[in-house]
N, C-alpha and C positions, 0 to 999 in steps of 0.2 A: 834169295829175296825174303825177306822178312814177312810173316803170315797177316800182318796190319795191311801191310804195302798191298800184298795179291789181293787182299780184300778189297781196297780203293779199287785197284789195277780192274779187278772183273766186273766191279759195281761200274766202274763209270765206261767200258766196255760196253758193259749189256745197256747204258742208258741212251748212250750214242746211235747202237744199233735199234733199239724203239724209238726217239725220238726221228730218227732217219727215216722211218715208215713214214711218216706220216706226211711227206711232199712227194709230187712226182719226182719221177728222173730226170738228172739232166736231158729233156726231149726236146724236140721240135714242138712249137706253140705258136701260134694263130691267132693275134689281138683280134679281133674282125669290127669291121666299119666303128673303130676307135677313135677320140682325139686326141691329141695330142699336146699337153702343155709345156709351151716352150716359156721356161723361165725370165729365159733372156731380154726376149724382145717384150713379155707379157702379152704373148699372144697363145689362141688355140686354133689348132689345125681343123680342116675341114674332115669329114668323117672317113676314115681307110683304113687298109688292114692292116698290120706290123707284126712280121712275122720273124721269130727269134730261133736261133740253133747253135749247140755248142758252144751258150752261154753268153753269145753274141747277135745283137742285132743284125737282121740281113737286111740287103736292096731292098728298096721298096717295088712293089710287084709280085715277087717270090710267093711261091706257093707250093713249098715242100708235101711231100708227101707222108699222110701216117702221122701227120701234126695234132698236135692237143688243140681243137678248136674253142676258143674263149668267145662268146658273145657279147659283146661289150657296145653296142649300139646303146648309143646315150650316156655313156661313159667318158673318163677321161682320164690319160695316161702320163705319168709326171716321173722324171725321176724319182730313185731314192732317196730319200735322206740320209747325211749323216748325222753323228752327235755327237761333237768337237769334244765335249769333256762330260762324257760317262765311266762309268767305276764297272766294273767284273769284282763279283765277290771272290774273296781269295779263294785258293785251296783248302784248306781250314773245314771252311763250312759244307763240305762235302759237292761233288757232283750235281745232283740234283738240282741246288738251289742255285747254282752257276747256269746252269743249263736254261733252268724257269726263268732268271733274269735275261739269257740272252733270246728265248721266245718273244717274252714281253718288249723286249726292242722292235726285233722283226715283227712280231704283230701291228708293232705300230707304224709299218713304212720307212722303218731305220736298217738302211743296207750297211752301214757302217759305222763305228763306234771308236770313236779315241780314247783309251782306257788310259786314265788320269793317273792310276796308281798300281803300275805293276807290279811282277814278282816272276819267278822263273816258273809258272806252271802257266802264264799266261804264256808263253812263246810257244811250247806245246801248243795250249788251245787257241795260238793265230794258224798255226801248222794247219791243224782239225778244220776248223774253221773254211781257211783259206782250200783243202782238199772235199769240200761238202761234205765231212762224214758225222758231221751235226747240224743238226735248224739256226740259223744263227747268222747274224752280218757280220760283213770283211773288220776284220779287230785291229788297229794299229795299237802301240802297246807304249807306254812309257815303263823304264823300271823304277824300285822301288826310291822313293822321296829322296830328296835333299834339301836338310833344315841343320838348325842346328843340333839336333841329335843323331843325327844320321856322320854329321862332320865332323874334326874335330881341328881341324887347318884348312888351308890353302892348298896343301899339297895333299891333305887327304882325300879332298873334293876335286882336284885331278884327279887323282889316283881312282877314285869312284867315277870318273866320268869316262875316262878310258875301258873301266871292267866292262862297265854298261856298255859301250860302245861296242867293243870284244863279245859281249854275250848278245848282242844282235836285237838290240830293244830299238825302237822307233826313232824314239825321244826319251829327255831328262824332264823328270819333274821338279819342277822349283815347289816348295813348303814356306810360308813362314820361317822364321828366326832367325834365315842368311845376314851375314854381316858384309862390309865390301869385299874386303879381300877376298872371300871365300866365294862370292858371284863372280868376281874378276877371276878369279880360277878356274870355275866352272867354265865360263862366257869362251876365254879365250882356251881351254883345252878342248870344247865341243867345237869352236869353228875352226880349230886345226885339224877337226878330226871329220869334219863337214856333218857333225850330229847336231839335232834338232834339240832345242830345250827351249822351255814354255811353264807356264803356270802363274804362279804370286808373285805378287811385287812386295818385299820382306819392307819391313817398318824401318829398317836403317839402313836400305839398300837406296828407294826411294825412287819415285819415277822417272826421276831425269836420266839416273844411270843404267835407267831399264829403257827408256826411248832411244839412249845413246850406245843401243849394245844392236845384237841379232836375233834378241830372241824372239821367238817364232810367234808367240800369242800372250797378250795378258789375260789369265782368265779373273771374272767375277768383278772384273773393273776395279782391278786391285789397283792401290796406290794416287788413284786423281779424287778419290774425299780429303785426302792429308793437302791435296795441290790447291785446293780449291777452296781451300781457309786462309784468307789473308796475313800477311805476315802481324799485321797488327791488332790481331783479331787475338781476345785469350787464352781462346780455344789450339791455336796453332802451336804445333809442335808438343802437345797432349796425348798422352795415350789416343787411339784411335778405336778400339775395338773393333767387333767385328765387322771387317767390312766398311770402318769408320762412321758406323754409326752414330758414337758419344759422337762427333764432330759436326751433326749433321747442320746444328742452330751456330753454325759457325760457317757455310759451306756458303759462299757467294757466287749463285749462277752467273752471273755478268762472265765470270770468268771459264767458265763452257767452251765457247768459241775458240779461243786461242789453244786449249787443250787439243781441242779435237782436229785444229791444226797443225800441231806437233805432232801429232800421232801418225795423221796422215803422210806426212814427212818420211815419218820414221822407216816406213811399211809394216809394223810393225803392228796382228791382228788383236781384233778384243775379242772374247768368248764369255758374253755378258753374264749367261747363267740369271738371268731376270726373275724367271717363274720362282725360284728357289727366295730370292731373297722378298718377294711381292708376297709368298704363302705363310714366313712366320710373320713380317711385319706389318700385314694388313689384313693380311685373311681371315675371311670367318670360319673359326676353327669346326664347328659345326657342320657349314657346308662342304667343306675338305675332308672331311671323316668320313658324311657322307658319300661320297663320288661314286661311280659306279666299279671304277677300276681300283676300290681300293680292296676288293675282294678277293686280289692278288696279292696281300700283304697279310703275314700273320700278325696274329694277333701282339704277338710279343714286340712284334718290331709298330707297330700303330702305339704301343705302351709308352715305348723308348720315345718316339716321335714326340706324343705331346708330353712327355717330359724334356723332352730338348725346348720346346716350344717356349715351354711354361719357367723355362731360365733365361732363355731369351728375352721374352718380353718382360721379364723381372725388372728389369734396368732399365727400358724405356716406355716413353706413352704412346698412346694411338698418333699423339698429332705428331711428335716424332718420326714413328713410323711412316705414316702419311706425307710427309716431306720428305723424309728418304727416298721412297720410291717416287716422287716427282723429280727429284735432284736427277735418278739414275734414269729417269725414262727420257729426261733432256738431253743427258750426254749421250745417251746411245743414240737417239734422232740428231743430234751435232755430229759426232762422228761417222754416221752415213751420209750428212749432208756434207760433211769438209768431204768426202772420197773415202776416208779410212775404212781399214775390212773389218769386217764383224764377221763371225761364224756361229753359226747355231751348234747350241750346249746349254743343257737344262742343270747339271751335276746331277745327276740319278744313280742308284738310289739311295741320295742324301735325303736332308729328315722334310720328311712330305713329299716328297717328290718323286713320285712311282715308274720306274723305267716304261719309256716310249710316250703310256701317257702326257710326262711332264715337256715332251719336247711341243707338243702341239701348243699347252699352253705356253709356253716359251715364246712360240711362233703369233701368238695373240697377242703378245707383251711388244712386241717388235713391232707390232701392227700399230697397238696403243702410243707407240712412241713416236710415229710421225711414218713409220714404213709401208709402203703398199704392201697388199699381198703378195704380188710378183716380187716387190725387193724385198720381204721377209722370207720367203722359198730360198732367194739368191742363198740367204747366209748357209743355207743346209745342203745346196746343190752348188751352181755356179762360184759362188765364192769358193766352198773349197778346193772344186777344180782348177782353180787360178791358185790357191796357197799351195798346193800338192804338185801344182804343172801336171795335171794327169788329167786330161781335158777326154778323153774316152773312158774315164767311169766315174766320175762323180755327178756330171750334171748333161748328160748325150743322151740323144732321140734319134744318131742319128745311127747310116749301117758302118758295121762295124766296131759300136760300140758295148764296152760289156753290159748285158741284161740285168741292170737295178733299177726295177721297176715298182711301181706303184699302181694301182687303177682304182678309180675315185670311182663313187657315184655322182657327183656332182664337183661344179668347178671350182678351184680351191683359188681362182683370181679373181673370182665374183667376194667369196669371202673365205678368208683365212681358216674358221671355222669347218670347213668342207673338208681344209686336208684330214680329218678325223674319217671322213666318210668309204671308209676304206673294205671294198668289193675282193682284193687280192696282193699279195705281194712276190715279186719275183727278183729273186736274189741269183745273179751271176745262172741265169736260165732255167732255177729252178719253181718251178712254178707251185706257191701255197694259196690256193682259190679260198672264199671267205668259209667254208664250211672246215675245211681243214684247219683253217688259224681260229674259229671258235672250239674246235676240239683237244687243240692242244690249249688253247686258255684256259680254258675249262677244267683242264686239268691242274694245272697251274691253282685254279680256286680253291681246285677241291685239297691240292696239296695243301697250301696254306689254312686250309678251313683245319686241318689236320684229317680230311676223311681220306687218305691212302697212304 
């Protein structure tokens, strides 16, 4: 072994086994006279105890012995979250700062995380992960991209979707720049091989042959700004930029409704990613700097940010902006109202957008859009327990389901804002009470402050 390698090898070693101090053991744990919010129906339960062992919810009644007793009177217990399309910093960047991003999830109530852009050290840390020998939510993993520099054929993008598949990744990431052929390749080598792919809808691929395939999710609401400018409009069939921006004074709501028809059709999920695109194209950049959690961000990357910001908004105006994010908050309230699924995913940590924080605002955007709080929760719990079929750990309260938990101090279906109000998180039985997830953020601060 090469003396670089043992150096990663021991560093991230010794990081795993400190950061591991810092939760209980998988134990026995005692919610006591708790409620309970059930997503589903948007209701809360009357106050009782819910007691958890071996990572799993038990009968109600149960009153193991030697249990971790939690007093949660006046409290309230919600599944975990996921977040449909979160990033894990590479390997690259050392240990640590992979680690601090996956606290910053689990601080925020995020038991699970769809990693948008894998690599092969992520299958490892789904491994880690998945065996509790770090802080951190259940990781599904996409492997590395497919665009056009990734491919260079039809047969190359087989031939890549087969490795992936072989090397044991999730899911296929769609990029920008795919051309047909090259998605007709992917599409139909991944559903002969029954793998998952998901992400962009490419500029010459186009939404129809993305509604008329299997993949799994469109994220970021790619491809229905190009759908949604008339054909005789000037603007159509124009470069689109980010997100189809330039297009936006070309975009004709009237045409919303039938999109979000098709879509539901399709089954075919969105993973709107909202807060991201609401924070460069309207935000007060001011108030965003300020946040409290952005004291988990070095400085160097707050630099980068509003450099990203300040190219961004180069090219368009406020009223621009301001209509954009009206365009996307209609279609995401159309397509929950047609049926269509939606899942919650903030894309963290893209620029402004600080892991776990940015899901809550996420979860406010959905709200903004026509969503109750109980059917904005759905997209982070219930919905993906219906996209996954795994109805005992995404979005269950009930026994025998695995322990991804949350405990509020207040009810998050009174207002969406509440699910910030976050008292403790319990990942797969382990139990991190609120003094323990300010200890390790804290650290996290002081990392990035550069003081450790």
């Amino acid at each position: 072994m090469k003396m670089k390698s043992f150096h990663l090898l021991f560093t991230s070693l010794a990081l795993i086994s400190q950061l591991a101090a810092h939760a209980e053991t998988r134990s026995t744990v005692i919610f006591e006279q708790v409620r309970l919010v059930d997503v589903a129906s948007g209701q809360v339960s009357a106050p009782a105890d819910l007691a958890v062992a071996s990572g799993r919810i038990l009968p109600a009644g149960s009153e193991p012995a030697d249990a971790i007793r939690v007093s949660a009177a006046g409290k309230y217990l919600m599944p975990g979250l996921a977040e449909m399309h979160a990033h894990v910093p590479p390997e690259r960047v050392g240990a640590q700062q992979i680690h601090d991003t996956l606290v910053l999830y689990l601080a925020h109530g995020i038991t699970t995380i769809r990693g948008m852009l894998g690599e092969p050290s992520h299958l490892v840390l789904r491994q880690r992960l998945a065996a509790g020998e770090l802080p951190g939510p259940r990781l599904i993993t996409s492997g590395p991209s497919f665009n056009n520099r990734t491919i260079a054929s039809p047969a190359a993008a087989a031939e890549r979707a087969r490795s992936q598949a072989e090397a044991g990744y999730d899911l296929l990431k769609l990029h920008p720049g795919l051309w047909p052929d090259a998605f007709a390749a992917i599409a139909e080598t991944a559903d002969a091989l029954g793998m998952a792919y998901s992400g962009h809808v490419s500029v010459a691929v186009g939404l129809d042959r993305v509604l008329a395939s299997r993949q799994g999710s469109i994220d970021h609401l790619d491809g229905y700004g190009q759908q949604l400018v008339p054909p005789d409009h000037p603007l159509h069939g124009t470069y689109p930029g980010l997100f189809a921006i330039n297009l936006v004074e070309g975009m004709d709501p009237d045409l919303i409704p039938e999109l979000a028809r098709r879509t539901a059709e399709s089954g075919i999920a969105n993973v709107p990613t909202q807060s991201l695109i609401e924070n460069w194209a309207i935000g007060d950049l001011d108030a965003l700097m300020a946040r409290p959690a952005m004291r988990w961000i070095p400085e160097a990357t707050q630099a980068q940010w509003l450099e990203g910001i300040d190219r961004i908004r180069a090219g368009t105006s406020p009223e621009q902006g301001e209509r954009f994010v009206e365009i996307r908050r209609a279609l995401i309230g159309a397509l929950h109202e047609a049926g269509a699924v939606l899942l919650l995913g903030a894309d963290a940590p893209q620029i402004l957008n600080i892991p776990g924080d940015a899901i809550h605002h996420e979860l406010e955007t959905y709200v903004a859009s026509g969503l109750s709080p109980a059917e904005a929760l759905a997209t982070g719990t219930v919905n993906v327990a219906r996209y996954f079929d795994q109805s005992d750990r995404y979005a269950c309260l009930q026994s025998g389901c695995i322990a991804d938990l949350v405990l509020l101090d207040a009810n998050p279906l009174d207002d969406i804002r509440n699910s910030r109000e976050i008292e403790g998180v319990m990942r797969a039985g382990r139990w991190f009470d609120r003094q323990t997830l300010d200890r390790m953020l804290e650290e996290v601060a002081a990392r990035a402050a550069g003081k450790s």
